[in-house]
SEKE-908234 format. One record per residue (C-alpha): residue in one letter; x, y, z. Coordinates in steps of 0.2 Angstrom, whole numbers. Layout:
BEGIN
  residuo     xx     yy     zz
        A      X      Y      Z
...
This chain:
BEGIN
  residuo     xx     yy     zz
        X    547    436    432
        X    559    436    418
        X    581    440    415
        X    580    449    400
        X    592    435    394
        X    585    429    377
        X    583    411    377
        X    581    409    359
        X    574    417    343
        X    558    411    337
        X    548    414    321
        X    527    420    321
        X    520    405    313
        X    503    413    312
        X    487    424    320
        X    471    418    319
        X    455    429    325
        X    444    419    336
        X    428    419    345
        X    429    410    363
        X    412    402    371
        X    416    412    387
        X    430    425    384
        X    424    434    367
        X    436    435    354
        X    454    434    355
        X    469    432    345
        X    477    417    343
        X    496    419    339
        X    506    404    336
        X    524    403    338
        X    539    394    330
        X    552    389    343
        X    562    374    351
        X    572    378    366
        X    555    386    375
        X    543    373    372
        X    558    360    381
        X    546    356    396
        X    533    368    394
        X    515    364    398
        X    495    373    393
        X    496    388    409
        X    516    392    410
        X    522    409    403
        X    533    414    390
        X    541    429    386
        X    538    437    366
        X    547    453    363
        X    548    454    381
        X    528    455    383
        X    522    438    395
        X    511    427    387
        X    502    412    394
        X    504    393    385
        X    489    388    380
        X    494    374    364
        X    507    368    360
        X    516    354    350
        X    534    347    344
        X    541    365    339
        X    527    375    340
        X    518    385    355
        X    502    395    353
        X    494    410    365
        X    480    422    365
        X    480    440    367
        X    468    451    368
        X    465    468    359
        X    472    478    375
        X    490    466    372
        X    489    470    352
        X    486    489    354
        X    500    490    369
        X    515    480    361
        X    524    477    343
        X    516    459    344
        X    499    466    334
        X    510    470    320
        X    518    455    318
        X    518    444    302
        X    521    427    297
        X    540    424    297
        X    544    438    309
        X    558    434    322
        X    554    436    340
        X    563    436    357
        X    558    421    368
        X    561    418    385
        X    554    407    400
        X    553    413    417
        X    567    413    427
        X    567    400    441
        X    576    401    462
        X    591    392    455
        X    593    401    441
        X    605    415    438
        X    600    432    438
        X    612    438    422
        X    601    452    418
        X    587    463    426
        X    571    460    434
        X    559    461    420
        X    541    458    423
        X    536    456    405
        X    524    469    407
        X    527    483    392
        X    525    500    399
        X    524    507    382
        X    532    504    363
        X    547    512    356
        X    553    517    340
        X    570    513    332
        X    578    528    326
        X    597    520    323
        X    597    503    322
        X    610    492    331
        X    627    494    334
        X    623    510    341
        X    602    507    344
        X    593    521    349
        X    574    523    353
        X    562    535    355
        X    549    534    369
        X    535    541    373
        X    536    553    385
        X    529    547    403
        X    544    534    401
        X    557    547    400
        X    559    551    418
        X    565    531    421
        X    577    530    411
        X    597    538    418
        X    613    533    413
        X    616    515    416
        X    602    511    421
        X    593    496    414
        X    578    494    404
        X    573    480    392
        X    570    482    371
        X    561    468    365
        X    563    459    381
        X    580    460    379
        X    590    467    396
        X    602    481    390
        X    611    496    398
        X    608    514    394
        X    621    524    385
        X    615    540    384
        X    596    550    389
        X    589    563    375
        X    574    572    375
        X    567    560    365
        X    574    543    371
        X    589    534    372
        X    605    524    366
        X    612    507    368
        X    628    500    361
        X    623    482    357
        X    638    469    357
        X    639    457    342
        X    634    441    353
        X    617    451    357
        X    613    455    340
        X    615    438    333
        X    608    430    347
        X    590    441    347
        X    580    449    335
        X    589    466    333
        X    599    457    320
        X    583    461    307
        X    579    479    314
        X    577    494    306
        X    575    512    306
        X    556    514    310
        X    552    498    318
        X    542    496    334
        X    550    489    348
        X    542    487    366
        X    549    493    382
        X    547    488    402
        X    558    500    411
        X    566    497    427
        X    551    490    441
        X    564    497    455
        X    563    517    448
        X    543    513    449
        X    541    509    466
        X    554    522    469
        X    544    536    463
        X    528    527    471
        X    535    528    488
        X    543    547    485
        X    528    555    480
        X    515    543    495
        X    530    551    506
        X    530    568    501
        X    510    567    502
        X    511    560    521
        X    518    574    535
        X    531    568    544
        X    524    561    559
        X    536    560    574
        X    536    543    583
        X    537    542    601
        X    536    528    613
């Protein structure tokens, strides 16, 4: 479980094909970083444009992760290249404070920018529409931001300048993929509507 709250901007080091003994082939993507690797051990998670990744190398400023073609095809991170900042964040812990939204660092689907930051906006695909009101929350890049406004197509977010500097929307641009988790809560919201709407009313009586 993660905040949203970037802990630092990283750079893709590199992605290399490989073919594992037992798994088949995967992609290995290495990261640039500092503050996340503080700690960090082969098995802990880590957030990457707000998609959770698992720890399985890693060395004085540098962490590495595999991904599978279901995680490239899903998120921005198959269209990475050498150099490309990212959105880094480790998971949050009981102590910590919660300064931004539950964010699972499951994508739900990938975005488009339309209007980069200040004023971002983002076209969706259309089953996320009905998530997103007013706001509400929803995370870009992993990054835990309030709605503006809801369009047929998307939505807007006014970015402060600490957010910008301190993520990667500093370097986007019109037409870049972005990936998106909206809000677990409106999930299990409509979960539990439509199993009640699907269950009579059964009076209980003692």
């Amino acid at each position: 479980m993660f905040t949203g709250l970037v802990e630092e901007t990283g750079h893709l080091r590199s992605l290399e094909r490989m073919s594992l003994e037992r798994s088949g082939e995967t992609t290995r993507i290495a990261f640039d970083a500092s503050v996340v690797v503080e700690g960090a051990a082969v098995g802990d998670s880590i957030a990457v444009n707000g998609c959770c990744l698992t720890v399985v190398a890693l060395g004085e400023g540098w962490w590495a992760a595999d991904a599978v073609d279901e995680t490239l095809s899903r998120t921005n991170l198959g269209s990475l290249a050498p150099g490309d900042p990212v959105n880094l964040e480790r998971p949050v812990r009981l102590e910590d404070h919660l300064g931004g939204h539950l964010v699972q660092g499951h994508v739900d689907g990938v975005g488009t920018v339309v209007s980069p930051p200040p004023d971002l906006r983002v076209r969706v695909p259309a089953e996320l529409l009905r998530y997103l009101v007013p706001k509400g929350s929803v995370a870009v890049d992993g990054v835990s931001l309030t709605v503006v406004g809801v369009f047929d197509d998307g939505f807007s977010v006014a970015l402060i300048p600490h957010t910008i500097a301190a993520t990667n929307f500093a370097d986007r641009k019109a037409g870049d993929p972005v990936n998106l988790e909206v809000d677990v809560v409106a999930k299990y919201v409509e979960r539990l509507l439509a199993a009640g709407a699907a269950t009579p009313y059964q009076e209980i009586s003692s």
